[in-house]
N, C-alpha and C positions, 0 to 999 in steps of 0.2 A: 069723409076722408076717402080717398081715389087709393088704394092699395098698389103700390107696385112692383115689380118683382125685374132686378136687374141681369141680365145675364152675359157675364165679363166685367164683374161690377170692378177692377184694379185696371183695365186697360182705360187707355186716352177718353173713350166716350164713355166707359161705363163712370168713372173720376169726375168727367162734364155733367154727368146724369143726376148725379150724387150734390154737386154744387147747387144745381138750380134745383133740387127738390128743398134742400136745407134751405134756399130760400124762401120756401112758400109752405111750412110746417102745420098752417091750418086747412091746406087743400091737399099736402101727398102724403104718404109714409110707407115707408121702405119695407116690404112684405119677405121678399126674399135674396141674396145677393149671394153671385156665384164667382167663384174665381178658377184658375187653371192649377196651377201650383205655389201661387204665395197666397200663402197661408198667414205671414206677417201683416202682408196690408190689408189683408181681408178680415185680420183679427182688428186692426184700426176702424177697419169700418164698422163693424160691427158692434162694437163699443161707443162710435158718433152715432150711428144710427138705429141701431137696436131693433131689427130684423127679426123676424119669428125663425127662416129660415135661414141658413149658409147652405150651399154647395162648392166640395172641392172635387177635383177631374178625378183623384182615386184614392184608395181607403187609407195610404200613406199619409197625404197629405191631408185628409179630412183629419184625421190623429192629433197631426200637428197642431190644427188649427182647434181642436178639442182643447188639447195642453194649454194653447197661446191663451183660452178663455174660462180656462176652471177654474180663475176665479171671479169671473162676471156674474152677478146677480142677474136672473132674470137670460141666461143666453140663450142662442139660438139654437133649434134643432137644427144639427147637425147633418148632412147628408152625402152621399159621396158618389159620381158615375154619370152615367149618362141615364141612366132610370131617377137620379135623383134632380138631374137639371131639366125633365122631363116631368119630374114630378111639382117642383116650385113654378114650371110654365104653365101650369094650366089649374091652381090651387082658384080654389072657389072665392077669397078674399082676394086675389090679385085682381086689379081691373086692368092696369098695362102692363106689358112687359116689353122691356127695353131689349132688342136683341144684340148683343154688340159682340158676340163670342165671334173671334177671326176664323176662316176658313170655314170650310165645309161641315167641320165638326160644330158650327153652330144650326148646323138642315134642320135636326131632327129637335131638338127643344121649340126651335122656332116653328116648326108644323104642329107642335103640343099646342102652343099660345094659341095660332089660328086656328086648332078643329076647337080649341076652347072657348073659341069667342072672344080671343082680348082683339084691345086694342094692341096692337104689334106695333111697336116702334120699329121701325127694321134700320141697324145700321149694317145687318149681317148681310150684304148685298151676294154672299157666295150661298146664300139659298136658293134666292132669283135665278143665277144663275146655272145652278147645277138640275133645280128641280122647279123651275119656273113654273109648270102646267099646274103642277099637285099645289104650291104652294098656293098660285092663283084660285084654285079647284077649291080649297080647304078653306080660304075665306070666305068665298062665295055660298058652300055650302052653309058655315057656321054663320055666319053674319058678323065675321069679327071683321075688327077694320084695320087697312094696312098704313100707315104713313110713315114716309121716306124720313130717313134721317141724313143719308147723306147730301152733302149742301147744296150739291149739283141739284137731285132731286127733288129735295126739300123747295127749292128756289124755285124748279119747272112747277112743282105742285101750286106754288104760293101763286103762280101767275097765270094758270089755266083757268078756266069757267069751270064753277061747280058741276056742273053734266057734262064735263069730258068722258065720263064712262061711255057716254053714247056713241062716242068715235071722235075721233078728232078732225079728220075732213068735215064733221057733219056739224062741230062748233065752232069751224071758220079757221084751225088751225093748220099751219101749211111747215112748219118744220119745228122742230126742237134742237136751241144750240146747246150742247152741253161745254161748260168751257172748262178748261184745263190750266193749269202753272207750269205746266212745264218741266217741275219738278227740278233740282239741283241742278242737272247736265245738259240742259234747253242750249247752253251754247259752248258744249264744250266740243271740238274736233274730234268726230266719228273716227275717225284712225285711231284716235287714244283713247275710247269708250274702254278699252279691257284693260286699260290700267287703273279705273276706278276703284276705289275699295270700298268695304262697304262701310266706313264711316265716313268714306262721302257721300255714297249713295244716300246713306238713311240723313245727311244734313238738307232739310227740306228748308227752303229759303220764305217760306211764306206759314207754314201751319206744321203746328206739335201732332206729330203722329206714332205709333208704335212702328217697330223696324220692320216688320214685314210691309206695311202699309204703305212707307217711306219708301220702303225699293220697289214696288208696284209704282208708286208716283214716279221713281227718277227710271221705269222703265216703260211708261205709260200702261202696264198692263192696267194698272187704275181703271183705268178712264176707258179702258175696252170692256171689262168689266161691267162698268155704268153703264155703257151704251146697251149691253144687253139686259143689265138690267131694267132699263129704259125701256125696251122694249115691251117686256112685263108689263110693269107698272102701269105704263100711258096705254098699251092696246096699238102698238106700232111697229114700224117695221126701219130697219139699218137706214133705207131708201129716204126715210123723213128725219135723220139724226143726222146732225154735223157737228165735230168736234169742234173749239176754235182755244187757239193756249193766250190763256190772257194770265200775264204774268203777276200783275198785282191781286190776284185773288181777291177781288173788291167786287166784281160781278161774279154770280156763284153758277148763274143760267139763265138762257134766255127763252121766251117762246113766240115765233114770227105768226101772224095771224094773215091769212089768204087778203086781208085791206091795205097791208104792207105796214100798221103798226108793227113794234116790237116791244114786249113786255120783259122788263129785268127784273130781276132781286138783286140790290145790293146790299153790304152789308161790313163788319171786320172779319177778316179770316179767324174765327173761331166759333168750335164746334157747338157752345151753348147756344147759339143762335137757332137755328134748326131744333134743338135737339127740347127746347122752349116752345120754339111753333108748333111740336107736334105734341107736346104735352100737357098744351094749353089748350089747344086747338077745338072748336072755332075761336075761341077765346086770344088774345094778346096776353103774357103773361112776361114778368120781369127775368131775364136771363143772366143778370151780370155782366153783360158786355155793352163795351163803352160804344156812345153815336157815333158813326161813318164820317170823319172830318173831312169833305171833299177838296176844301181847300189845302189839307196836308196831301193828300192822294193826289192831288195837279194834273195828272194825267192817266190815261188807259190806253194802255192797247193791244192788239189783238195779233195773233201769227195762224195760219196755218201750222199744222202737224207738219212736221218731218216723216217720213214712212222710214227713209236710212236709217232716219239718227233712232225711229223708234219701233222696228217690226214688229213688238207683241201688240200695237194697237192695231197694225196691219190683222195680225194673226185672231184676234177679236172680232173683228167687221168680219172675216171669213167664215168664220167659227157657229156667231150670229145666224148668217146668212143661209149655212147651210142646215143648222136646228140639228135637230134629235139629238145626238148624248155626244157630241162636237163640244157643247160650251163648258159640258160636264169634263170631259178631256183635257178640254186649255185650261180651268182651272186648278185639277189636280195637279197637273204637270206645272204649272207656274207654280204653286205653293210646296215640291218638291226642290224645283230650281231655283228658287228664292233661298232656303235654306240653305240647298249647295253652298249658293252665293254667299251668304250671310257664317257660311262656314269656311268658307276660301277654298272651296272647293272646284268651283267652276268659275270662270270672267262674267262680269255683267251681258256681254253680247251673247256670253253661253246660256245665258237664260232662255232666249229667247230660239235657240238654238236645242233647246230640249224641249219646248215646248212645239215645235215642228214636227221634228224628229215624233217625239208622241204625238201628235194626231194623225201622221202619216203611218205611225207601225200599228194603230188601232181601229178597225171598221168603223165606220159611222152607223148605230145602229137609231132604226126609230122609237122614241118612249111613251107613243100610243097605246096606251092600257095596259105600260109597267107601273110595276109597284116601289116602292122606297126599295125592297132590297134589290130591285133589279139594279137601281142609281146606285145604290151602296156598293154593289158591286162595280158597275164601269169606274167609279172611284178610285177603287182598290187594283183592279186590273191597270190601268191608268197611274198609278204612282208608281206600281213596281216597274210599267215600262219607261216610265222618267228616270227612274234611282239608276234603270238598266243605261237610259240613256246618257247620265251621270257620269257613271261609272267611265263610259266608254269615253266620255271625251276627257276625262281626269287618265287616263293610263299613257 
């Protein structure tokens, strides 16, 4: 039995993670599952799956999810914090760990997994991003193994040569497409961008996502995101990644080969697809999602990016480009302005508007032989000048 250990097991991937393991009860079993603060569906799940461990975000909510279960035969230890999600990442019975905790606050479990040697599912792409060098550094050291989860990813993986590690000019490959949706507001008039709300924001017209995720899509910060995560993963630079918004989410990515082939994955937009390839992997294994009907899909195609309609992927490629603790910056400040947003606090174009603002009021320092609390910190400095930036354009 392959032990695995979920972390954000109630959001949208950790729910998909949960699905396709209950499919295949003679090869996984669910070692430890973490949630943020429900404590209701984490008690559900714990009761289908029956977990040696739980983790809740704090000792409130761990409580709760005690009471929800005092009377389960057989429950799970309990645990509560970021030493306890730290502690189920890297448990001697876990073989994978699924990372799918949103934002930055998933860095630090997920570097537990990889000095541990797991296999790291990573859907937590704001690791990549904040702390790309260590994270890569810590695999490499331990021997654990990293496989994308998300579909863009997942898809460039499934179509590269096994010894891409060796470089990618040097296995013939000449550019990675990473493709896009577009996200809800692909054609809606730039002039009315700030009358958005955010339940239109978070109505994503092709794929079930959590709301912070949703408004990363309908603001492309997404997909700038990936690209630097891309960059990670593959061993590449902005210079070899092109976006392209293919609005049927039917292709998830491409990769162009210096012969002039091009290699896709396609697939349905949904997240058990990937999320099967990598926990099967090398293996094909059953994920619950139905064949690609080409003949109902009839057609594909493809857009350029808007930069007007979407500057935090502008702000991304920039970010990228420049390294050191830049991409660490645009994400804390996106994941501050996102809330704004999602609070009515700031317009959708103000997102992307305090994500400037922060990178321009904070130095760009290099992360050449810092440590995690040096990132923990541009983090933290980093949000208070987003909240600050906030602030200012809300008065």
């Amino acid at each position: 039995m392959i032990g695995v250990t979920v972390l954000g097991a109630t959001g949208s991937i950790g729910v998909s993670t949960l699905d396709v393991l209950a499919r295949h009860p003679d090869r996984f079993q669910a070692v430890a599952l973490t949630a943020n603060r429900d404590a209701e569906r984490l008690a559900d799940q714990c009761r289908q799956h029956r977990p040696k461990f739980a983790v809740m975000a704090d000792a409130d909510a761990a409580a709760r999810l005690r009471d929800l279960l005092a009377d389960m035969s057989g429950r799970p230890e309990i645990l509560s914090g970021i030493e306890g999600l730290e502690q189920v990442a890297a448990l001697p019975e876990t073989d994978y760990v699924m990372a799918a905790i949103v934002g930055a606050a998933g860095l630090r479990p997920t570097l537990a997994a990889a000095r541990a040697g797991k296999r790291v599912l990573l859907a937590n792409k704001e690791s990549l991003v904040v702390a790309g060098a260590m994270l890569m550094q810590a695999v490499s050291d331990s021997g654990a193994e990293l496989l994308p989860i998300d579909s863009e990813h997942n898809a460039i993986f499934q179509c590269l040569p096994p010894n891409f590690a060796d470089g990618l000019p040097r296995v013939g490959v000449k550019r990675i497409l990473l493709t896009a949706s577009g996200g809800p507001l692909r054609e809606w008039p730039v002039d009315q961008l700030s009358s958005v709300t955010p339940e239109q924001a978070c109505a994503h017209p092709t794929w079930a996502m959590g709301r912070k995720i949703s408004v990363d899509s309908a603001t492309m910060m997404n997909k700038g995101l990936e690209v630097i995560e891309a960059c990670w993963l593959f061993g590449t630079d902005t210079d070899h990644i092109q976006v392209v918004v293919h609005p049927q989410s039917v292709i998830h990515s491409l990769v162009q080969y210096e012969d002039g082939s091009v290699l896709a994955q396609l697939g349905n937009p949904d997240m058990r697809t990937p999320i099967a390839h990598a926990m099967g992997w090398p293996e094909r294994i059953d994920s619950g999602v139905a064949p690609l009907d080409l003949f109902a899909v009839a057609h594909l195609d493809f857009q350029e990016p808007d930069l007007m309609r979407f500057p935090c992927l502008g702000l991304a490629f920039e970010s990228a480009r420049r390294g050191g603790t830049a991409p660490a910056v645009l994400n804390a400040a996106n994941e501050v302005a996102v809330a704004a947003f999602l609070d009515r606090r700031v317009d959708l174009p103000g997102i992307a508007a305090v994500v400037a603002d922060t990178l321009e009021a904070l130095p760009n320092e290099s992360v050449a032989d810092k440590g995690l609390e040096f990132l923990l910190d541009v983090d933290r400095r980093a949000r208070e000048s987003a909240e600050h930036a906030v602030r200012a354009r809300a008065a």
